[in-house]
N, C-alpha and C positions, 0 to 999 in steps of 0.2 A: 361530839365528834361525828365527820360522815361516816353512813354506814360503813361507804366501799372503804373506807379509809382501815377501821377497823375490822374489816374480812379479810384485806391487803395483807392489813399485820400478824395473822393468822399464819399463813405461809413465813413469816422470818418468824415468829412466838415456837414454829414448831419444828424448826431447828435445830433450835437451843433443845427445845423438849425433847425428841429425839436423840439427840445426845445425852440429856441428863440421866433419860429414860433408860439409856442401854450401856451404861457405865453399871457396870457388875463385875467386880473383879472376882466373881466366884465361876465365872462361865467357861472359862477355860479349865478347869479342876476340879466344879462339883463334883464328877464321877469318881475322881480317883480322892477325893475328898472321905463321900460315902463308901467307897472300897476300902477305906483306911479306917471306916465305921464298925467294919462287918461285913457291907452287903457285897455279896456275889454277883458276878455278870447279870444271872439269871432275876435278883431281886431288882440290880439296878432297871433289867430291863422290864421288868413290873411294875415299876414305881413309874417310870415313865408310861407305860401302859395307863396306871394310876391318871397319870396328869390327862391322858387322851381321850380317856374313858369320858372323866368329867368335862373335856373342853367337845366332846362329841355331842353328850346331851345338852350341855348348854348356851353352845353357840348361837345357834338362830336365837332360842330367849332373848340374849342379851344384846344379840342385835335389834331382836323388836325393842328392847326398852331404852334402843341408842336412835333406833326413829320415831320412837312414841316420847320420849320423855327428853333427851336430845340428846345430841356424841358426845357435848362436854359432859356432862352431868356422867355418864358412861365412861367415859378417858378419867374423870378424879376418883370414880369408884375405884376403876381397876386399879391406881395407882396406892388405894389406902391397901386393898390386899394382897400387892404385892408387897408391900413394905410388912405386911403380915407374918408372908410367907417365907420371908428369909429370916425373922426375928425365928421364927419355930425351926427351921431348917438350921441355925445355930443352934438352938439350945437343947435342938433332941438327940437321940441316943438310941433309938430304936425303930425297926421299919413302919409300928404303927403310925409314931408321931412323924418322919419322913413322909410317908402317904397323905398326912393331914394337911402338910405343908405345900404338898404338888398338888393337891386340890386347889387348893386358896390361891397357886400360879398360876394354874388353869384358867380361872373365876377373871386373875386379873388380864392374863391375856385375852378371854373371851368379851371381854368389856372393852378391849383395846381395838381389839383387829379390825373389825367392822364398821367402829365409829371413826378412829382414827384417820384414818382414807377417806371414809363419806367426808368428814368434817372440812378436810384439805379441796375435795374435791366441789361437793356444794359450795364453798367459799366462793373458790374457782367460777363455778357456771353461775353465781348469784352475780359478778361481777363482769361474766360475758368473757374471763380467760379463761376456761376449762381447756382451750386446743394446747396451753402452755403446761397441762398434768405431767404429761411424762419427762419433760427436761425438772421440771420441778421434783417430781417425784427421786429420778436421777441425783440432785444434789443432794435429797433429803437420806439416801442412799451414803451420801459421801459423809453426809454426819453420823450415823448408824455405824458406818465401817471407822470412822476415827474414835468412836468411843471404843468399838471391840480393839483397838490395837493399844489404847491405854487400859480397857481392861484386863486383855492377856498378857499384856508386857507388867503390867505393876500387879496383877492377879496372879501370876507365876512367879514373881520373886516375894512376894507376902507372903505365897502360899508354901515357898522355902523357908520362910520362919515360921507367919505364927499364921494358921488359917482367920483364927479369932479377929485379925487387924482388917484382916481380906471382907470379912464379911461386916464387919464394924464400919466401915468406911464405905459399900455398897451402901447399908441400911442410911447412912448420914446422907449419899447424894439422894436418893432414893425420896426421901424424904426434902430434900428439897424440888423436888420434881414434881412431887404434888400439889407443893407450893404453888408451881409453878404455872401448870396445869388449867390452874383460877382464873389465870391469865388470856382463856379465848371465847374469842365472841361467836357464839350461834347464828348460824345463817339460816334467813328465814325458810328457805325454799326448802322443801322433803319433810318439815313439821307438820304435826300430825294436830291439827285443831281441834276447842272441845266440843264442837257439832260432831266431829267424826268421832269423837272417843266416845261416843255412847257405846252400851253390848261392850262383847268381850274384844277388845282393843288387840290382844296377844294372838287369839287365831283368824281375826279378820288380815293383823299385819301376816299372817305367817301364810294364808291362801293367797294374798293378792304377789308376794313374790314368788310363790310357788306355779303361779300361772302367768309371771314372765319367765321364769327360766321354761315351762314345755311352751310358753310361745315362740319364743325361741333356744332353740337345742343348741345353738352353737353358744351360747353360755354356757353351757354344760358340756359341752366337749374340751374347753376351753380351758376350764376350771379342774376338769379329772385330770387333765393334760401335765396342766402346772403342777396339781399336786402331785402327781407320783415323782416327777423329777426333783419336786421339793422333800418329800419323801429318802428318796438315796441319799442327798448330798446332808440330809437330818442325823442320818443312819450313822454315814462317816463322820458326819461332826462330830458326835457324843463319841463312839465308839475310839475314835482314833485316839485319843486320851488314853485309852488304856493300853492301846495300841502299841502307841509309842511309850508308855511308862514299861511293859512288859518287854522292849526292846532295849533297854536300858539309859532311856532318856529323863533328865528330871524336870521338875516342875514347872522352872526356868524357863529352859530349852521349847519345851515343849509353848510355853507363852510366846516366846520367840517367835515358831512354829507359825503360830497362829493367828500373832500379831503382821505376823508376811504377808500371810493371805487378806488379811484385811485392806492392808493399806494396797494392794496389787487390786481389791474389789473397789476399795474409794475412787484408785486413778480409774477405774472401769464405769464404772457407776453414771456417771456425767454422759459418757459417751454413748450411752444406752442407745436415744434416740437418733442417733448417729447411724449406728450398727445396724439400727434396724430398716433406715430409709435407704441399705444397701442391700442385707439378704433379705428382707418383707418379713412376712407374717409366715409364708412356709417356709421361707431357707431357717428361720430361727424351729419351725415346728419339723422340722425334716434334720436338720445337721443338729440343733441342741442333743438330742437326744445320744445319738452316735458319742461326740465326745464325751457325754457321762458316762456313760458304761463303758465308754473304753477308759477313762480315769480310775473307775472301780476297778477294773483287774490291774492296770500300771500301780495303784495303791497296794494290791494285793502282792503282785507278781515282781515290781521292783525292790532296787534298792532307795531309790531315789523317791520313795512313796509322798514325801511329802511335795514332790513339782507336782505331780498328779494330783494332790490334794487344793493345791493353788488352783488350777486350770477347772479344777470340778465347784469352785467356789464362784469363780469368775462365771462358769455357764450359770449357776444358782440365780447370780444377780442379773444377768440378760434376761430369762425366763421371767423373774419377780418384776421386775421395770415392766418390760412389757409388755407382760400379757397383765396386770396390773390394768395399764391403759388401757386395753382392747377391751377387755373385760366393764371398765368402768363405761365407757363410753355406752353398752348397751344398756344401762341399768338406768331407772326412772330414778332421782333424787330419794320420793319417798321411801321406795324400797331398796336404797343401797348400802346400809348398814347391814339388812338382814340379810340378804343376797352374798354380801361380801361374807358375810357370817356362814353361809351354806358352806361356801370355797373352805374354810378355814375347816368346818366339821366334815367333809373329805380327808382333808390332809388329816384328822384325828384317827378316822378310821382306816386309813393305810398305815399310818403309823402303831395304832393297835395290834393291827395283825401284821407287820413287818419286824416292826421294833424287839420286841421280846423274842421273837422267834432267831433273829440274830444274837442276842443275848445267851440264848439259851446253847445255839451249837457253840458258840464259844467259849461255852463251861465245857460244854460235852466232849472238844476238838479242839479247834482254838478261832482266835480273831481273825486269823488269814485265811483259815475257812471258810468262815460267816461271811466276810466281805468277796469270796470268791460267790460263795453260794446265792449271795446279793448283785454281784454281776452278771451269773446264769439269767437271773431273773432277768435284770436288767435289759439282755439282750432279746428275750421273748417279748419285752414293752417294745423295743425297737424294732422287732419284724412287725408286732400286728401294729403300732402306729403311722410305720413305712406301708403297711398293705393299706389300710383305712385312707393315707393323704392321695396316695397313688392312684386309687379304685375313683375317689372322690372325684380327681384332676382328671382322669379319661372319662368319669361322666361330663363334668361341664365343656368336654371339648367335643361331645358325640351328642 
């Protein structure tokens, strides 16, 4: 078969994969899952600490071993250790073995992030469509948000009966997704030949994308950007589960909840590159911001917390689409798994020091605190990001 034919097929193989991939009927519940374990705001916010810890140090890794060794090879790893981590995350019983298991997620998403997009995109520039990522990326958006609306709508009513069935039924699709996974072909472009893999293959990959990102800094401004806004709307995800169980909402409801926002993110998703060839690159880096933090206190401060919840989901996926593309377009083939991999080990490290620390006042106070105290914040990213685009725009005009 021709190449292009099967690099083509890549973009519909990943889809489905996509879908298969994020069919988890445990994502809407986990928290209040493990609260019904035992753990405390403060451990659950540990245990995610847990997961951050480890996708912090081993991000870039696993990104080099997704441009030295290839994405696929990287995409079926992650996918055996996920299927891992939810097998232990059923059968355990205590925060040791919970820790064990958010490891092993970590492992699998640090195997995923990086190559995942390289794989789509390399396809893409090996075939001469890379200008077509972001409308692409967008649908692949729209199958992402149809699985989380079947996850939380049948993930909330299993998890009114039996959790056991919730997580039984992940692990079966789960596993076929690995399957499935088998299914994609390696684009030749960004591989790392065995002339080059003489020496240490791990930190020659890890300087040569360390000296595109200070070649250019707007990778990096780029990537801090995305992630703190990805960041907040992380913080609400997990949190608001307890949120609203502590408001006296049930399992159901709350899948309901969640399943809204998804499908309101699906009809969004597509239209990404739409949205964006009207505000640019600063109406989305200048006004995204504003409506997050103003969702975080409407979360806080309404009764109506979950439309603000909707609207803060929606800006989530403008941001991800987006700067997604922006981001890729400056990155060489060979080092865009490990690169994509830096972005991801950002977002671990905000998450480290944001995540527990919400966790924690809401043992101490409560959850409408933390997410106030998460909006203060909020709104100090939005002055010095509004000073920073500002100062930048009256340089290029003087």
């Amino acid at each position: 078969m021709n190449n292009n034919v099967q690099l083509k097929k890549n973009i519909n193989r990943n889809y489905i994969y996509t879908l298969l991939q994020n069919i988890d009927l445990t994502r809407g519940v986990w928290m209040i899952y493990l609260a019904g374990k035992g753990m405390s705001l403060t451990q659950l916010g540990l245990l995610e600490t847990v997961f951050h810890i480890t996708s912090f140090l081993m991000e870039v890794p696993t990104g080099a071993i997704a441009d030295i060794f290839g994405r696929k090879i990287s995409r079926i790893l992650g996918r055996a250790l996920s299927l891992i981590s939810v097998i232990i995350l059923l059968a355990a019983d205590d925060f040791l073995w919970f820790a064990i298991s958010f490891v092993f997620t970590a492992l699998s998403y640090n195997l995923e992030s990086g190559a995942g997009d390289a794989l789509i995109y390399d396809s893409l520039k090996e075939i001469g469509e890379e200008d077509k990522y972001m409308k692409i990326s967008g649908k692949k958006e729209v199958f992402y948000q149809v699985a989380g609306i079947v996850s939380f709508l049948a993930g909330g009513y299993m998890a009114t009966r039996s959790y056991g069935i919730a997580f039984t039924i992940t692990i079966i699709v789960g596993a076929v997704a690995l399957l499935q996974s088998f299914g994609f072909k390696e684009p030749s472009i960004g591989r790392r030949h065995e002339a080059e893999e003489r020496g240490n293959v791990f930190v020659n990959q890890l300087k040569e994308s360390v000296a595109v990102v200070r070649g250019n800094p707007r990778i990096g401004s780029l990537i801090v950007f995305t992630e703190i806004i990805l960041t907040f709307c992380t913080c609400i995800f997990f949190y608001l589960q307890n949120f609203l169980k502590g408001n006296g909402y049930n399992e159901a409801v709350i899948g309901i909840i969640y399943a809204g926002t998804f499908l309101v993110s699906a009809l969004t998703a597509p239209q990404v590159h739409r949205i964006e060839k009207v505000i640019k690159e600063q109406g989305i880096l200048l006004l995204i911001p504003f409506i997050t933090v103003a969702c975080l206190w409407g979360i806080a401060l309404s009764a109506y917390h979950f439309i603000f919840f909707i609207v803060l989901m929606i800006t989530e996926e403008i941001v991800y689409v987006a700067m997604s593309d922006y981001i890729n377009k400056m990155i060489p083939s060979e080092n865009r798994a490990t690169i994509l991999s830096f972005s991801s080990m950002v977002f671990s490290f905000f998450m480290i020091t944001v995540f527990p620390l919400v966790g924690m006042l809401g043992d101490r106070y409560s959850l409408s605190f933390a997410i106030k105290c998460l909006g203060g914040l909020g709104i100090v990213f939005v002055l010095i990001n509004s000073i920073i685009l500002l100062t930048i725009r009256c340089q290029k005009r003087t």
